[in-house]
C-alpha positions in Angstrom: 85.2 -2.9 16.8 87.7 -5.5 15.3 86.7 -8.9 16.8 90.4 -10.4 16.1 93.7 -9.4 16.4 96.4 -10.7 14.1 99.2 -12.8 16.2 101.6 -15.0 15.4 100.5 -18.4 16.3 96.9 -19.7 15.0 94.4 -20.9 17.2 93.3 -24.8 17.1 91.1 -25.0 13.9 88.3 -26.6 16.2 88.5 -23.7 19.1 88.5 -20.9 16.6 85.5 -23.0 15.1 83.6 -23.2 18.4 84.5 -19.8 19.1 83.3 -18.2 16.0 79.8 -20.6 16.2 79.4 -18.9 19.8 80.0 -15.5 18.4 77.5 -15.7 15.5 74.7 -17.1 17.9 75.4 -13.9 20.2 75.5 -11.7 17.6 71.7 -13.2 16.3 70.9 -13.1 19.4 71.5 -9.2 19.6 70.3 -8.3 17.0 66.8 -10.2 17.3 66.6 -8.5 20.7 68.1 -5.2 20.1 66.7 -3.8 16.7 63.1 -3.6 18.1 64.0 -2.3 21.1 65.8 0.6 19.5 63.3 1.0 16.8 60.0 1.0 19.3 62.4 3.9 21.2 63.1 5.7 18.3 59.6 5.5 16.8 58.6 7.2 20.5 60.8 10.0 20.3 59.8 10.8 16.6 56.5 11.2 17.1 56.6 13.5 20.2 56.2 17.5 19.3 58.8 18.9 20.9 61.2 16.3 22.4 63.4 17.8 25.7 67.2 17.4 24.9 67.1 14.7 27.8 64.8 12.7 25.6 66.8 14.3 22.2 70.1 12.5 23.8 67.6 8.8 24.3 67.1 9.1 20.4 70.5 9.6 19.7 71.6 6.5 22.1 68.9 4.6 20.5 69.8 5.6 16.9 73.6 5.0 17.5 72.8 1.3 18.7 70.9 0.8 16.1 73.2 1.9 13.6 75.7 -1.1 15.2 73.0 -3.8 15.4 72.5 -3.1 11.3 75.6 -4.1 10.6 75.7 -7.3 12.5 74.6 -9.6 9.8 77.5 -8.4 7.5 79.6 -9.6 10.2 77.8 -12.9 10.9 78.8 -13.9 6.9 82.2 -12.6 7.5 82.7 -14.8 10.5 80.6 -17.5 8.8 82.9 -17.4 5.4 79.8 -17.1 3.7 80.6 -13.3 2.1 83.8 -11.4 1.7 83.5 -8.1 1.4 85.4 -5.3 -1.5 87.9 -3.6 0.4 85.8 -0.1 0.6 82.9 -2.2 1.7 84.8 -3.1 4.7 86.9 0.1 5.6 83.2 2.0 5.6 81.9 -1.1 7.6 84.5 -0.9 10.1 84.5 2.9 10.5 80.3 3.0 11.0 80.5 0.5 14.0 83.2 2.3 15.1 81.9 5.1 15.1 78.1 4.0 16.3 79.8 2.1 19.4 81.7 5.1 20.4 78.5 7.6 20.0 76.7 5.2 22.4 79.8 5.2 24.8 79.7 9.0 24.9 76.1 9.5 24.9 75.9 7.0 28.3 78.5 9.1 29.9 76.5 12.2 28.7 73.1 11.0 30.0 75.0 10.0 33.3 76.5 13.4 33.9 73.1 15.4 32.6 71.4 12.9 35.5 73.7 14.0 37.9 73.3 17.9 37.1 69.2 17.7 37.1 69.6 16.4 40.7 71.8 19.0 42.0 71.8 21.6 40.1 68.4 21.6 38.0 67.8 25.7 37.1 71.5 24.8 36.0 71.2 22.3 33.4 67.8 24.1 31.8 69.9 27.7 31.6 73.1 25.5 29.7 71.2 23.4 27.5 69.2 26.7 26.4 72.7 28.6 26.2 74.6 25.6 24.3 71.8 23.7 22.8 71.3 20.6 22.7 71.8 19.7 19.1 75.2 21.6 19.1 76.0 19.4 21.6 75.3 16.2 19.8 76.6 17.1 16.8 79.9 17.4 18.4 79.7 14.5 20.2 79.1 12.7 17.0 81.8 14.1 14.9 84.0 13.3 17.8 82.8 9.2 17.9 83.5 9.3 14.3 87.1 11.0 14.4 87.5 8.6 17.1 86.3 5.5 14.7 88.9 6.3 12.0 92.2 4.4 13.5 90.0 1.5 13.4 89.1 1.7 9.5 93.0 2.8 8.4 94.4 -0.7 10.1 91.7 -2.9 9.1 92.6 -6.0 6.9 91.1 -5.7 3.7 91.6 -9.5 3.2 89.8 -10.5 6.7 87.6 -7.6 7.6 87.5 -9.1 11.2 91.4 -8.4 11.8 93.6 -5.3 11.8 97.2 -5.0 10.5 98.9 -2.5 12.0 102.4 -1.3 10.4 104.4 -0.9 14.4 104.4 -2.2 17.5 103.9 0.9 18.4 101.5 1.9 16.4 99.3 -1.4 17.9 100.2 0.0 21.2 99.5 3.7 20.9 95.8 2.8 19.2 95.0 0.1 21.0 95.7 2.0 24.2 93.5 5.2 22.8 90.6 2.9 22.8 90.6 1.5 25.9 91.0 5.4 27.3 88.4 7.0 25.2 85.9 3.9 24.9 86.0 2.5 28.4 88.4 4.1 31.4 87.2 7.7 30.9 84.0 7.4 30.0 83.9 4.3 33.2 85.5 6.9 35.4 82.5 9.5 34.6 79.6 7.2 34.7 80.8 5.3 38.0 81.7 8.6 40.0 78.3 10.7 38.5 76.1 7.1 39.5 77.9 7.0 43.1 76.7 11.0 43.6 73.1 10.2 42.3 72.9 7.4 44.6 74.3 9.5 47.5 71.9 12.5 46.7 68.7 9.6 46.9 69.8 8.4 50.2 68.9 11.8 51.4 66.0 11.7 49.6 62.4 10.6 52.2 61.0 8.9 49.0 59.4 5.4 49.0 60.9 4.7 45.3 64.5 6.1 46.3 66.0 2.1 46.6 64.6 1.0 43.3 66.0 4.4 41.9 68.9 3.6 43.2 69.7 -0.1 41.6 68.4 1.3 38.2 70.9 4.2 38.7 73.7 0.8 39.6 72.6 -1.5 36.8 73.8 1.1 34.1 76.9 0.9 35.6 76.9 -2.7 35.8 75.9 -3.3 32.7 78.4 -0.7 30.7 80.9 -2.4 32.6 79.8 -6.2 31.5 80.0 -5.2 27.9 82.4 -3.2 27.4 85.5 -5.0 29.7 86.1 -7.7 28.3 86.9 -6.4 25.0 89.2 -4.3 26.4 91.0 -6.5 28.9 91.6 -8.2 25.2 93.1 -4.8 24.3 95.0 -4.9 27.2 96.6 -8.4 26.5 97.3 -7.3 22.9 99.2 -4.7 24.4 101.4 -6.8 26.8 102.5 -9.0 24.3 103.5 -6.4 22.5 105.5 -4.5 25.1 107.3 -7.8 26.1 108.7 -7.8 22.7 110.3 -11.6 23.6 108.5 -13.7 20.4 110.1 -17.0 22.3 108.6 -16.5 25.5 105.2 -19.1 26.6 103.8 -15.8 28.3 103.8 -13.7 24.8 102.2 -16.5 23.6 99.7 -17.0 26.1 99.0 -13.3 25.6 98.6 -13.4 22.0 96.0 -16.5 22.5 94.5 -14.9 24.8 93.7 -11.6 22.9 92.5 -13.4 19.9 89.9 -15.2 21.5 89.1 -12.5 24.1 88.5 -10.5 20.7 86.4 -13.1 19.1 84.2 -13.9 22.4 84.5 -10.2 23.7 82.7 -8.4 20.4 79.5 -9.9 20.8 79.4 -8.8 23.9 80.0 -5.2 23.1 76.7 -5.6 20.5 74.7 -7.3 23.2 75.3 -3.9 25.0 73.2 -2.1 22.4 70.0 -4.3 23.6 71.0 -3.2 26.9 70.5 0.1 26.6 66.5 0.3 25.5 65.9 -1.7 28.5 67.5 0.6 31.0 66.7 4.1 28.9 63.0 3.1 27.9 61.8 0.2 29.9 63.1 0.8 33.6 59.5 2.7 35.2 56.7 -0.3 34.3 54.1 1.6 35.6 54.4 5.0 33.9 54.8 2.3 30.9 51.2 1.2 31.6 49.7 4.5 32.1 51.1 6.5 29.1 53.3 4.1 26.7 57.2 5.3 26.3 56.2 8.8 25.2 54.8 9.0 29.3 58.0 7.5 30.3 60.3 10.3 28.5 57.9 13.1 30.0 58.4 12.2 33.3 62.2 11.5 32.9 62.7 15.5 32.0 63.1 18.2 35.0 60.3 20.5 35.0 61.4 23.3 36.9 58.8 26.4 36.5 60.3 30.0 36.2 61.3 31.5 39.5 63.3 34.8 39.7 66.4 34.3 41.3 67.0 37.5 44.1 67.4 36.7 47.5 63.8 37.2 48.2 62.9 34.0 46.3 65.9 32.1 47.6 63.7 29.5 49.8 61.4 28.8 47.1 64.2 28.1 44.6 65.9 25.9 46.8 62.5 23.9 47.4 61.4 23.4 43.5 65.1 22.4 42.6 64.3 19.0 45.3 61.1 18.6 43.2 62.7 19.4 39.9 65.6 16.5 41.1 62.8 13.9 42.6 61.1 14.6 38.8 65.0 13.8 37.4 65.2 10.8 38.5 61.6 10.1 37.9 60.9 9.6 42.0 57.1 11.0 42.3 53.7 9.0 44.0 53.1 7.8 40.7 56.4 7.1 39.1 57.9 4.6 41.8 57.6 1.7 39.6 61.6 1.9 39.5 
């Protein structure tokens, strides 16, 4: 994601100074915190034997914000003026963090609405992901973060790899406004309404860890809102300057400002969000962490639901190991309440 938009009137020399000291210590800051985390997670996964496609969609969060946070010291020299990179160099650059940030994007909304299906509907979700498969599933998902990453590479500035030149107005307004829908409002819209039906499913639930399910269940949608808002209330004031279209007005300037340092301040945050993600993925049960590492954790995160026939006559008993399969979902067992 671009970190600057070009406007008409420059910032202060000294703010867009500050600003971009504050942005390269955020942007250390994620990466120091965020490349082990991810690595650790996607060392886990790796060395597991058969990995679930719950746990096959963890890698792929994990590998996708890893993929951002290896590109963050390129853009600590750009912002730094220390390295200026080949035109290519940059396009590629722009279009793999693209493309990483909007895999993670998708794959939280996917892990929220595979949560809220191995709650409700457990024998569902294992008789889909067998029909579909999981790694059909991904692979679309990918190739649609990717196709989703390419407006960002075609209107990047070769000369500033931090800015984008667009040839419209309207072309600023139509792409600007495509990633604020497909990178924050629709996949916001998912992950809020499938969190509020987890959390109304675990108030029915008699389980001492149901509360501490529940705030884990909030804090990803907390924290996917943290990161990812900013940058695009930036969007959104790129976008009403542009529709205002009155280059005289103080507002349009104000606007402009405004979305130039909400850019600047706003990126970091969005990498910050890949150290999030191990934490609240990986980390969230400390006790099944002490009693059998990460690879415990991802075991107990998976519905296991054991083959039941599904006539009437075996109705009851369906009904009864789909609550156990959706306390197992959401890891809520006597020895798993560490949430």
């Amino acid at each position: 994601m671009d970190s600057e938009q070009s406007s008409g009137e420059p910032i202060s020399p000294v703010a867009l100074n500050v600003v971009r000291q504050v942005a390269c210590a955020l942007l250390a800051l994620a990466f120091a915190l965020g490349v082990p985390g991810n690595l650790t997670v996607v060392w886990t996964v790796c060395r597991m034997k058969t990995p679930r496609p719950t746990v096959l969609l963890i890698l792929n969060l994990a590998a996708a914000d890893l993929l951002t946070l290896l590109t963050v010291p390129f853009w600590i020299y750009v912002l730094a003026d220390v390295w200026s990179p080949e035109p290519l160099v940059c396009r590629s650059l722009m279009w793999l963090v693209n493309g990483s940030m909007f895999s993670s994007v998708l794959l939280i909304t996917l892990l929220s609405a595979e949560r809220l299906v191995a709650v409700v509907r457990p024998f569902h979700l294992q008789r889909w992901w067998r029909r579909a498969g999981a790694h059909k599933v991904l692979l679309l998902l990918w190739l649609a973060a990717l196709a989703l990453a390419v407006p960002a590479m075609l209107t990047v500035d070769p000369s500033h790899c931090l800015q984008r030149e667009f040839s419209s107005g309207r072309q600023q307004v139509t792409l600007l406004l495509l990633e604020t829908l497909a990178g924050f409002v629709g996949p916001f819209a998912v992950i809020a309404v499938c969190s509020a039906c987890v959390r109304r499913h675990l108030r029915r639930l008699h389980h001492p860890g149901r509360r501490r399910a529940g705030r884990i269940v909030t804090a990803v949608v907390v924290a996917f809102a943290v990161c990812w808002l900013p940058y695009h209330l930036a969007n959104a004031a790129a976008v009403a300057a542009e529709l205002l279209g009155d280059p005289s007005g103080e507002p349009l300037a104000w606007l402009k400002d405004a979305a130039d340092v909400g850019h600047s301040i706003s990126a970091p945050l969005v990498f910050l969000g890949s150290c999030v993600n191990p934490l609240l993925y990986a980390f969230a049960a400390r006790r099944i962490v002490q009693e059998g590492g990460l690879a415990g954790l991802f075991a107990r995160m998976v519905p296991s639901v054991p083959s039941v026939p599904n006539d009437g006559a075996h109705q009851e008993a369906n009904q009864s190991l789909g609550d156990s399969a959706s306390d197992q979902a959401l890891g809520l067992n006597s020895r798993d309440s560490g949430f």
